[in-house]
C-alpha positions as CSV (number, residue, x, y, z in Angstrom):
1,X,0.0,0.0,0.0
2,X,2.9,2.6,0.4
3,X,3.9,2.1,-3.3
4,X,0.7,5.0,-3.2
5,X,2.3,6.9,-1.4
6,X,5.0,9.4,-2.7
7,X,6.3,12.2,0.2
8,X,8.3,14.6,-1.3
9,X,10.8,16.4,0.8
10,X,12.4,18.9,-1.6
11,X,10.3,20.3,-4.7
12,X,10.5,18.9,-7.7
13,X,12.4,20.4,-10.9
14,X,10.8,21.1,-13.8
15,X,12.8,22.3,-15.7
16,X,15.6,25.4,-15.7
17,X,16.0,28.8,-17.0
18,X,19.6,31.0,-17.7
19,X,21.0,27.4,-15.7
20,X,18.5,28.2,-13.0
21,X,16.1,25.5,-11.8
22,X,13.0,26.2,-11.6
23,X,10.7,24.1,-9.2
24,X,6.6,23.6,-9.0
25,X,7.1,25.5,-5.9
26,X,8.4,28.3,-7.3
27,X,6.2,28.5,-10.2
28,X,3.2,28.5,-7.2
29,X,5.1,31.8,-5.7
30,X,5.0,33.4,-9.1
31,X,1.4,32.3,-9.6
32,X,0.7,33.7,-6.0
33,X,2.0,37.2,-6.9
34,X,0.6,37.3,-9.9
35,X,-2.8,36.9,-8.9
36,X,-2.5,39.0,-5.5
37,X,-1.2,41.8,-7.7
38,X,-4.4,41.2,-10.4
39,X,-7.0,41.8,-7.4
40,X,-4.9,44.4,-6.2
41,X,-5.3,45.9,-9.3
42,X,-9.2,45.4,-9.8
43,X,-10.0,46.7,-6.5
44,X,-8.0,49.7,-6.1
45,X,-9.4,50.4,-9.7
46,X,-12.8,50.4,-8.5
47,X,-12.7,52.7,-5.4
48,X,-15.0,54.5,-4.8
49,X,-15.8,57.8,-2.6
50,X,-19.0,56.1,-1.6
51,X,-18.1,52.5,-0.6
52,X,-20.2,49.6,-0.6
53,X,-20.1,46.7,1.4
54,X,-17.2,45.1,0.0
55,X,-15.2,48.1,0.0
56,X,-16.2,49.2,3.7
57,X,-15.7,45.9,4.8
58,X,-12.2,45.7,3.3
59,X,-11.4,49.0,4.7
60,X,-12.8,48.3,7.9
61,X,-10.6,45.6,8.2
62,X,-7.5,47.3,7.1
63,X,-8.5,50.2,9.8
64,X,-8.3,47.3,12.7
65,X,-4.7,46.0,11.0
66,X,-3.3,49.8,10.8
67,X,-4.2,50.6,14.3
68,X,-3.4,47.5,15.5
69,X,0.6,48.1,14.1
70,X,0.1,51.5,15.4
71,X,-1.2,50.6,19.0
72,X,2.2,48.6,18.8
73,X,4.4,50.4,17.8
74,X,3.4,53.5,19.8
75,X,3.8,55.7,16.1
76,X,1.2,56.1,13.2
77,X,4.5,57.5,11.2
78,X,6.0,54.0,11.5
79,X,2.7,51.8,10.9
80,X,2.5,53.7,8.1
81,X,6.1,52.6,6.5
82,X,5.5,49.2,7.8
83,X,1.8,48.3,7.1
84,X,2.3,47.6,3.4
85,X,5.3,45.1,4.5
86,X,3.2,43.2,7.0
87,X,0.3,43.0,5.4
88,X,2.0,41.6,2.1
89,X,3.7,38.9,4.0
90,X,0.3,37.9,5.6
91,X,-1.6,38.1,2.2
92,X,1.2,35.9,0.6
93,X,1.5,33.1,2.9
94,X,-2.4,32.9,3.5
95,X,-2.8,32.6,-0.1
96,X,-0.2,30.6,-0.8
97,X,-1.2,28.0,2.1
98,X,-4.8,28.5,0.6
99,X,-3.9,27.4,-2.9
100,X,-3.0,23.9,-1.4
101,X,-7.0,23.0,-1.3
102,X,-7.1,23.9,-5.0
103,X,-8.0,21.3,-7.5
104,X,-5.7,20.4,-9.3
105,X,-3.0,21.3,-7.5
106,X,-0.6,18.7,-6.5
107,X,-2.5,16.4,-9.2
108,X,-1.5,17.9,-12.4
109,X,1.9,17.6,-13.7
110,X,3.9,15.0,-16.2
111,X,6.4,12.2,-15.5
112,X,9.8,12.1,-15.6
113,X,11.8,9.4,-15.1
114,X,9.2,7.2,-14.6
115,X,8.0,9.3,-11.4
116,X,5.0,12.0,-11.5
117,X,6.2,15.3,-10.7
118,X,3.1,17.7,-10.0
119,X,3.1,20.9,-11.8
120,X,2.5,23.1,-8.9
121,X,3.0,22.5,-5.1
122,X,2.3,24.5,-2.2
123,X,5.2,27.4,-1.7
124,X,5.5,27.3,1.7
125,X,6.3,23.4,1.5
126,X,10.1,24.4,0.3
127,X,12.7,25.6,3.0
128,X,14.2,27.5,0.2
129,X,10.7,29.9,0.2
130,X,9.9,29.7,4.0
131,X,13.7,30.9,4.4
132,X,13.5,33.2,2.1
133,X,10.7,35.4,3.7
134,X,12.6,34.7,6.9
135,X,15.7,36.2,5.6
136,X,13.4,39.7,4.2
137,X,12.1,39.5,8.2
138,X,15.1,39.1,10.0
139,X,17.3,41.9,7.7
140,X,14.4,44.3,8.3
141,X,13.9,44.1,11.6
142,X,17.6,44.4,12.1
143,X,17.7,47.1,9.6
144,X,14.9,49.0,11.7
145,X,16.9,48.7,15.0
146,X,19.7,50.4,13.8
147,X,18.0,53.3,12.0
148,X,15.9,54.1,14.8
149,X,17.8,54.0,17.9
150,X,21.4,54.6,16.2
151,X,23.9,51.4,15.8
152,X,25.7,52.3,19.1
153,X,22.9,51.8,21.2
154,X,21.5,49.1,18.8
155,X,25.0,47.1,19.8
156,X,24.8,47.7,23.2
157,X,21.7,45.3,22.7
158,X,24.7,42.4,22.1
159,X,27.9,44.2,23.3
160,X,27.4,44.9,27.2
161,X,30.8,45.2,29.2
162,X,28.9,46.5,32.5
163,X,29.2,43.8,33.9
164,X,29.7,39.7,33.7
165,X,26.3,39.0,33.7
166,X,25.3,41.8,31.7
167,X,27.9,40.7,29.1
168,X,26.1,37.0,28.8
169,X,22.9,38.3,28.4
170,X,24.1,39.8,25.4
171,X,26.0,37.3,23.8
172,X,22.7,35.2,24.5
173,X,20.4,38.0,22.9
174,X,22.9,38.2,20.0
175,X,22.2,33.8,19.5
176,X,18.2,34.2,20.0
177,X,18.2,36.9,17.1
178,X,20.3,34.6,14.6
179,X,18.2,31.6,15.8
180,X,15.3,33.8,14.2
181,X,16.0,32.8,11.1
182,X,14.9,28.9,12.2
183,X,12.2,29.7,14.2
184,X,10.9,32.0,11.5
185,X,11.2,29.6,8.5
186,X,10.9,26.0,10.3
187,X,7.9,27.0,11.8
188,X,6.2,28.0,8.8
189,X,7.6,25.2,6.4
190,X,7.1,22.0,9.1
191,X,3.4,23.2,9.7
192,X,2.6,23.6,6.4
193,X,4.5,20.8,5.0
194,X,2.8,18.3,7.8
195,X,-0.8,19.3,7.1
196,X,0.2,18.4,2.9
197,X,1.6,14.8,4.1
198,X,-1.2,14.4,6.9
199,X,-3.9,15.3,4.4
200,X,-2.1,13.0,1.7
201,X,-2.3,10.3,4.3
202,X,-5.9,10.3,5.1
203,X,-6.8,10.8,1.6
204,X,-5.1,7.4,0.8
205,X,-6.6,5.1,3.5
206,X,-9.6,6.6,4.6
207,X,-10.7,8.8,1.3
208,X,-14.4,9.5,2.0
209,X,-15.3,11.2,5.4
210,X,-12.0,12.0,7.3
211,X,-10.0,14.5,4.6
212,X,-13.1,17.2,4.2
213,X,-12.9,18.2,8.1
214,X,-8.6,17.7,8.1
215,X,-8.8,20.1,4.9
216,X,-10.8,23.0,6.7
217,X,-8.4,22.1,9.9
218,X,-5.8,23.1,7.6
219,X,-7.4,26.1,6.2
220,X,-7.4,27.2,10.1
221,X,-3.7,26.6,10.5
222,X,-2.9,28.5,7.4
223,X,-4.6,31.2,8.1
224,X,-2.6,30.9,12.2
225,X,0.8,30.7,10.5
226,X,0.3,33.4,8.1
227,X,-0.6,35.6,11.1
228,X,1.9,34.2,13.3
229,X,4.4,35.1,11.0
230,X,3.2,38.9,10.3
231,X,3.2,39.1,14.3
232,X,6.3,38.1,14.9
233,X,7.7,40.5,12.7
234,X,5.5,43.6,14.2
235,X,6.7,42.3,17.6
236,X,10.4,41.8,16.6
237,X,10.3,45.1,15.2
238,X,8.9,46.9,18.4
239,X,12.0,45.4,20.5
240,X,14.1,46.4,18.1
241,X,13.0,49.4,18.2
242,X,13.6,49.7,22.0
243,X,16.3,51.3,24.0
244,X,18.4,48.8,25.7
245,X,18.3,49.3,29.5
């Protein structure tokens, strides 16, 4: 019965472009941003001065997002710079995580070498994309620290010769904010990539009943991760934005 089975670990090539691979994953990121940038466009087109539902519901809920970011980070100025980034990142991974209930997705696709190889996969199921948004995260957070507060006092964050203890403190604070870069893109990848193989699973021995209530389960904890991750960075970005003391 496992011969029905096929868990993929790493995405699957597909074919290469300039000597660049390119994977189903990565064709599901392009597909991603190209259709989040196509309903950007058609609703920003059709704004109007006198919204209707959809449009006051959409801004109402943006209203709740801005002055949420600005509750947190004590500044409308900043929210203002850093809504668009949080926001996108939430909107990317949601709808990335939400194109893994799509039909055909994970179904379509050709063989090679005797193996199928799906066309497109769900993004956040590579390392190489979870890592990736990590990465944009971690360098603007750190980014963020040091414009706002100066890099001298941003150091003294890591570099504390007050004392012994103050001294380890830092080096530890210096290790927690590199091991961001793991807790941001494990977390988000071995979530997303253990609903795919649990789903996968129960679709194979128990096909009927048992995948429709995993599937909106999932739905749930895409939508959780997406937020988590947009969090995390409003929060990181907050205590970087802190003095030390």
């Amino acid at each position: 019965m496992t011969e029905g089975i096929h868990v993929a670990l790493a995405p699957e090539v597909i074919g290469n472009l300039w000597g660049l691979p390119i994977t189903n994953t990565l064709l599901m990121s392009w597909a991603v941003i190209i259709i989040l940038g196509i309903l950007a466009y058609l609703i920003g087109s059709n704004v109007k001065l006198v919204p209707g539902r959809f449009q006051t519901l959409l801004e109402s809920l943006f209203s709740f997002v801005y002055d949420y970011i600005a509750e947190t980070l004590e500044s409308r100025d900043m929210a203002r710079k850093f809504f668009p980034l949080l926001l996108t990142l939430f909107l990317f991974i949601f709808t990335a995580n939400m194109f893994e209930f799509t039909p055909g997705i994970g179904s379509v696709g050709f063989l090679h070498n005797g193996e199928f190889s799906p066309l497109f996969r769900s993004a956040n199921t590579d390392l190489n994309a979870t890592l990736a948004l990590a990465i944009i995260s971690f360098f603007v957070i750190e980014i963020t620290g040091i414009m706002a507060i100066g890099i001298f006092k941003y150091s003294q964050k890591f570099l504390n010769f007050h004392s012994v203890m103050g001294f380890a403190v830092g080096i530890i604070e210096f290790f927690s904010e590199l091991a961001r870069l793991i807790s941001f893109s494990f977390r988000l990848f071995g979530n997303i990539f253990a609903g795919e193989v649990l789903i996968l699973v129960v679709s194979y021995f128990v096909p009927y009943f048992l995948p429709v209530p995993l599937m909106m389960f999932e739905v749930f904890v895409g939508f959780i991760q997406a937020a988590i991750f947009a969090l995390l960075t409003l929060f990181f970005i907050k205590i970087a934005i802190t003095e030390p003391h």
